[in-house]
Each structure stands twice: as C-alpha cells, then as structure tokens.
N, C-alpha and C positions, 0 to 999 in steps of 0.2 A: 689317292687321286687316280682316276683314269688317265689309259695310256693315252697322248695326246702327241698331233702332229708336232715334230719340232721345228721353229718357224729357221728362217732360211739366215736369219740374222746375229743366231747363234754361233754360227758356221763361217762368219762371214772372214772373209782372207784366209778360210782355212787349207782351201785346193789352191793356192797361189801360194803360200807360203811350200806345202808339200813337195810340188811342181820344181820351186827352184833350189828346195835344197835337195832334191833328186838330182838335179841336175851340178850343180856346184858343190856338193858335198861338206854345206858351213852347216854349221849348228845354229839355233834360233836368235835371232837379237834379244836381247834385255826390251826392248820396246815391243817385238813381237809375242814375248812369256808375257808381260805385262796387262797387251792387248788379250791374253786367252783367259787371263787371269778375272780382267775385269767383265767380261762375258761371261764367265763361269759365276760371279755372284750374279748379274743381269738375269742367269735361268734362275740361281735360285730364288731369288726375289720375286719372280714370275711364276715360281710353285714348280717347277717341271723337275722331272725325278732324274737322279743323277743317272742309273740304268738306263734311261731312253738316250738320254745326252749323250751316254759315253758309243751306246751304240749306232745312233746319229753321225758320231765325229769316225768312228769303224766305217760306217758307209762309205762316205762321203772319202775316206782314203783310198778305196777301191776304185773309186769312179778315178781317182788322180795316180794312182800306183802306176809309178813308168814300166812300160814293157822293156825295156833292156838293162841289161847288164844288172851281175850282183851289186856290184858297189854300189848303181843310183839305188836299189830295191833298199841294201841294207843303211844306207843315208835317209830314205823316205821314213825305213821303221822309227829310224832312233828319233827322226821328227813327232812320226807321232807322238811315240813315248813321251817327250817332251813337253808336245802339245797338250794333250789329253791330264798330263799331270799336273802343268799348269792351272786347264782348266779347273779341276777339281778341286786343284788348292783353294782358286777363286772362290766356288761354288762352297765347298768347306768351312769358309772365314764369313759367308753371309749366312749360313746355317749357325754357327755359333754366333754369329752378332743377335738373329733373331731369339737365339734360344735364353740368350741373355737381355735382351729387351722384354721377352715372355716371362722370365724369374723377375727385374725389377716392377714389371708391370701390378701381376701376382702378391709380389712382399707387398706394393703399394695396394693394392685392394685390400691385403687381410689388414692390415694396419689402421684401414680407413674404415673398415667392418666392425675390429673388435673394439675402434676406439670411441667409433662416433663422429669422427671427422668428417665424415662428408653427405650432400646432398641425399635424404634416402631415395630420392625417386633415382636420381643419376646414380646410386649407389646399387638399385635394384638394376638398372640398366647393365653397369658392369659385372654385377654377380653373372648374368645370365651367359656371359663371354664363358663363366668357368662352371659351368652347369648349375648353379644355383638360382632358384626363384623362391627370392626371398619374401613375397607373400604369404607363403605354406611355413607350414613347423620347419624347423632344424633342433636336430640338439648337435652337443659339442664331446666330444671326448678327448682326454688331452693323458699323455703319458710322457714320464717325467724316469729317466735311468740313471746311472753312474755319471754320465759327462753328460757337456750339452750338446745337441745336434745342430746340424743346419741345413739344409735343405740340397738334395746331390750327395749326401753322407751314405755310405752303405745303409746302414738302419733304416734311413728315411726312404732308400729306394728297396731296401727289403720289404719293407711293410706294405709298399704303395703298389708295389708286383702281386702280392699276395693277394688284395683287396680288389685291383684288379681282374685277376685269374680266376678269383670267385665270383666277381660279381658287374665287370663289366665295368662303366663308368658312373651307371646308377647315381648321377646327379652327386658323385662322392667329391669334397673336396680335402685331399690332404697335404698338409704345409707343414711347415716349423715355426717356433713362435719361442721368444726367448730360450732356445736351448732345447723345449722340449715341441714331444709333437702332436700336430692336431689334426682329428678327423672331425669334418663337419658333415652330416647325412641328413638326409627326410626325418622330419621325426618318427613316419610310421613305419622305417626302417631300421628297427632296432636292432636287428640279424647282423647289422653291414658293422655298427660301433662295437658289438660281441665279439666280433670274427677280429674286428681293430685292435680289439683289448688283449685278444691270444695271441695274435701275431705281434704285434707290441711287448708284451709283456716278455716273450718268448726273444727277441730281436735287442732287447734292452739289459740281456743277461737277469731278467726277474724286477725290470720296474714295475712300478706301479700305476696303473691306469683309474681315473675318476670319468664316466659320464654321469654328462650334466643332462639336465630335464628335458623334453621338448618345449619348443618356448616357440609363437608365431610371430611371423612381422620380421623385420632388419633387426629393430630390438631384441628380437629372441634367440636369436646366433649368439649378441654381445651377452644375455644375462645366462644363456646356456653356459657359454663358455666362463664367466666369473664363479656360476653353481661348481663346475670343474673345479677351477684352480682351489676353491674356496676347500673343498673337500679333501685335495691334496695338500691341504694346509693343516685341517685339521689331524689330518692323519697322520702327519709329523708331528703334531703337538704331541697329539695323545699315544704317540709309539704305533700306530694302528700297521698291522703287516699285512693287512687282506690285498692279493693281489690287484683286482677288479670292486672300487668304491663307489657305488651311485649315491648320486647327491639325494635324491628321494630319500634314501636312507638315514641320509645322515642328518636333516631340517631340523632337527631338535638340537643341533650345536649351534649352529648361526641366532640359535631363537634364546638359548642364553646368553650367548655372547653380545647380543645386541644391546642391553643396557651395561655396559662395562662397569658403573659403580655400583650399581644393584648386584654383581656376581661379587662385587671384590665384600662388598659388604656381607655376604653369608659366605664365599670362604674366611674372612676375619673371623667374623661374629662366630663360625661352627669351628673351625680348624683353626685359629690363630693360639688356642692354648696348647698344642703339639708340641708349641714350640718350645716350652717348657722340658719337655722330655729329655733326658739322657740322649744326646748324638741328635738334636735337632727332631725339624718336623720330618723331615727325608725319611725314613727308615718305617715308622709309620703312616705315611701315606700313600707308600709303596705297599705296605701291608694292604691297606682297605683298597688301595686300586687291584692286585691280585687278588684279592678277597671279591669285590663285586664284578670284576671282568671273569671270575670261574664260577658267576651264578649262584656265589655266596656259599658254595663247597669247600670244606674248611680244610679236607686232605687235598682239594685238586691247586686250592691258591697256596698252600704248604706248599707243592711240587714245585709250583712256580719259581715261590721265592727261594729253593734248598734249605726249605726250615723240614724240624719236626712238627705234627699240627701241635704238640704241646706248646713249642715256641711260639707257633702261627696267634695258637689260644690267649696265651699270655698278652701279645702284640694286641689284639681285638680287646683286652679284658682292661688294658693299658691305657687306650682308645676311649672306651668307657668312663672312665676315672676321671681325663683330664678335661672330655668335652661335656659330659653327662650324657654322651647320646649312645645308644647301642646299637652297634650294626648287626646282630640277632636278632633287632626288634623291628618289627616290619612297619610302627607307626616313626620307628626314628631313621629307618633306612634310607628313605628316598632322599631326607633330606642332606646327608651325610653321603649319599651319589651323587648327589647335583652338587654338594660342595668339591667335592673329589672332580668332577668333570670339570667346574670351574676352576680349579686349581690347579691342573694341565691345563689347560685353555690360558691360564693369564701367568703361564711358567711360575707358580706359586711354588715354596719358600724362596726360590732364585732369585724372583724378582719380583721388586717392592709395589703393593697395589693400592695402598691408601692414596 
C-alpha cells in the first residue's frame, strides 16, 4: 500500500495525554492504554501500515515535548513508550484476527471447490478473491509425507516461499487438505506443479507427489484433484516408489479397477490355483510381480527378490504348472500382468474378493 496521510483521528487525545503526564509525572490509565489500543486496531482495519502510524505518533510527540526540565522530558518519553505500544498491541490483534478470518475463509473455499458444495457461479466469484478463474484449465497436485500438514506448518510455508520466489503469485493456489498438500495452477502452467513436486518432495523428507491432468470449468479442479489422490492410492497398492506420479500415466489402473468383479474374476480364474502352492500364493506372486516390474529379466527380478535366477527359474516353472499359463510366453503374459496388477489392486491373497 502507498504511503498515505494519517488521518487526525488516529492521534486523537494523543498530545493531551503527553502534555499532562509531562507535567504530573503519572503513568497512563488503564482507560487511556485501552483507548490507544482500540485505535490501533481502527488503523489496522483501515489498511494503514504500522511504519507510518508509528512515525505519526513520533511526530505528533515533538509538537507536545515540554521544553523544561528532565524529569517532565523523561515522564513524556516513558509515555510514549507506553502509548505507541499499546497502540501496536491494538493494531497487532486486528492483523491476526484478519489473518485468521483469511485462513477460515480460504479452508471454507477449498472445501466448497473440491467438494462441490456450493453455487459454481458464486463459487467462480470467490475463486477469483485467491487468484483463480475457474473458467480456464487448472490441474491439481497433491503431496502426501511422513505426518500430516496443516496450513502455517514449516513445510507448507517452505514450499509456498519457494513457488513464490520462483514464480510470483502466477494465479498459484496453495493450501492443505486432510494432512497433505495441494497446489492448484493454470493448466498451461505445467513448470509451476514441477517446480511444486521438487520442492515438495525435498520439504517432505522424500514424499511422494501425484499431478493430476488439466481439467476445465470448476469441475476440473474437483476431477484434477480426485486424478491425484487416486494415483496416490494406487501407488500404495502397488508399492510404487517413484517420486513424482502423473495420473496420465497411470489411466490403465483406474480402467481395470473400474469393474471390481470382472478383475476379481480373472485374478481367481488365473491366480487362485497359487494358492495351492507350498507357503501360499504370497511367495509367488511376489515372483511374477519382480518378474514383470524388471521387464521380464530373469537375473534383474532375481536381484530383486535375493534369489539365484535358478530359484527365480524354478518360482516361474512352478507358476507354470499350477496356472497352465507361462510367463515366458508372450501370448500368456499379458494376461498373467493384468491378473498380477489386479491382485495388488484388490490386496489379493490378503483379502477375500469373491
């Protein structure tokens, strides 16, 4: 804000209180700290910056600073002191009421954005308070660490300094959202959710970051941000360690998982004879997930598991026998992956999917 006159009201009993405790040598009344107090929120509610006030109320003790003797001079100072600290106190307690009326405000938008709950036209209205105009794309990015966050946490203001310092306010919105955290940008701003994910990632001791797709309309905030979550869902299922997961990426999970008995039925129907095996289905289909996650390299998914690949061989040849299907054979492979991914996906032998 521009430097701006300070109006005269600010000030007001301030050279009359100075005046007589120069002269009487009392300390301020309880009614008078009160009075400087309540004026001190009245500027900040009015927008005027504490520097100008405080040099304001400097002034104005110059014009009233008694010309004799120390003791009135040093009875005036301890006034100001006084005064001036009051005021601040005031001015201090309406800056944190506002700052906390701006965070309830805020919680109450993203809540109302990513649920759905409200008005979209009055929903576009309030977006546009926090630089979003939710006509255009947004995608969502959402990173997910050790604890949960909340909004004012070092982390959350690590990241938001960073994103900042780079990039200015660039219509960026970032918040917290059950525990973990979200950046919302342009969609053709794909730079801003990048830069979010490293500094995220980096700030989170090595969590894990999903952006979601761009997506247009108010809608496409909410479906950006569910592409997120979803992606960080599956990357739990499936053990997935990649630091930075795009949902683009990942459409082929949501697209099996979407008939839940059609999966349970071809992992049954392929995988449910494992279970037959010595030490359960576990042990092998730990095999074929190392097996197809090393691109079907029989010493690299060996490494993985600390087998020899003679063991690794035996596990696959084992594989073979009980399902009739061979994962060496590239007309029975695919279907013996998609059983495998569905089998992570629906926590198969764990739990029960008929």
């Amino acid at each position: 804000m521009s430097e701006r006159e300070i109006p005269e009201q600010y000030l007001e009993g301030y050279a009359e209180i100075l005046t007589e405790v120069a002269t009487t040598g009392r300390r301020l009344t309880r009614d008078e700290l009160a009075s400087r107090r309540a004026l001190g929120e009245q500027a900040a509610e009015a927008g005027f910056r504490l520097r100008s006030l405080v040099i304001a109320h400097l002034e104005a003790a110059r014009g009233a600073w008694p010309t004799r003797g120390t003791d009135a001079a040093d009875g005036a100072l301890a006034a100001v002191q006084q005064a001036v600290d009051a005021f601040a106190e005031g001015y201090e307690r309406a800056q944190r009421m506002a700052v906390r009326q701006e965070e309830a405000m805020r919680r109450e938008f993203i809540d109302d954005l990513l649920y759905g709950r409200s008005d979209l036209g009055r929903l576009a209205e309030r977006a546009e308070r926090f630089g979003l105009r939710l006509s255009h794309e947004h995608a969502v990015a959402v990173a997910q660490g050790p604890v949960a966050y909340e909004e004012g946490d070092p982390v959350p203001r690590q990241v938001e300094h960073a994103l900042i310092t780079r990039f200015g306010d660039r219509s960026i919105l970032l918040t917290t959202k059950d525990g973990r955290l979200l950046c919302i940008a342009p969609g053709h701003q794909q730079e801003v959710l990048i830069h979010f994910a490293k500094q995220a990632h980096a700030a989170t001791d090595g969590g894990q970051v999903a952006l979601g797709r761009p997506q247009p309309g108010p809608g496409g905030v909410v479906q950006s941000y569910e592409e997120a979550l979803n992606a960080l869902e599956i990357a739990e299922r499936l053990d997935m360690d990649d630091p930075v997961l795009r949902a683009s990426d990942l459409l082929v999970y949501p697209v099996l998982a979407r008939d839940r008995q059609a999966m349970a039925d071809l992992v049954l129907s392929t995988l449910g004879p494992l279970t037959e095996a010595r030490g359960g289905a576990g042990p092998l289909l730990d095999t074929l997930t190392a097996y197809f996650d090393s691109g079907c390299v029989a010493a690299e998914a060996a490494r993985r598991l600390s087998l020899s690949v003679r063991a690794l061989t035996y596990r696959l040849e084992r594989v073979h026998r009980l399902t009739g299907a061979d994962p060496g054979d590239p007309a029975h492979r695919y279907m013996l992956q998609t059983a495998v991914i569905g089998a992570r996906l629906l926590d198969w032998p764990g739990t029960a999917v008929a």
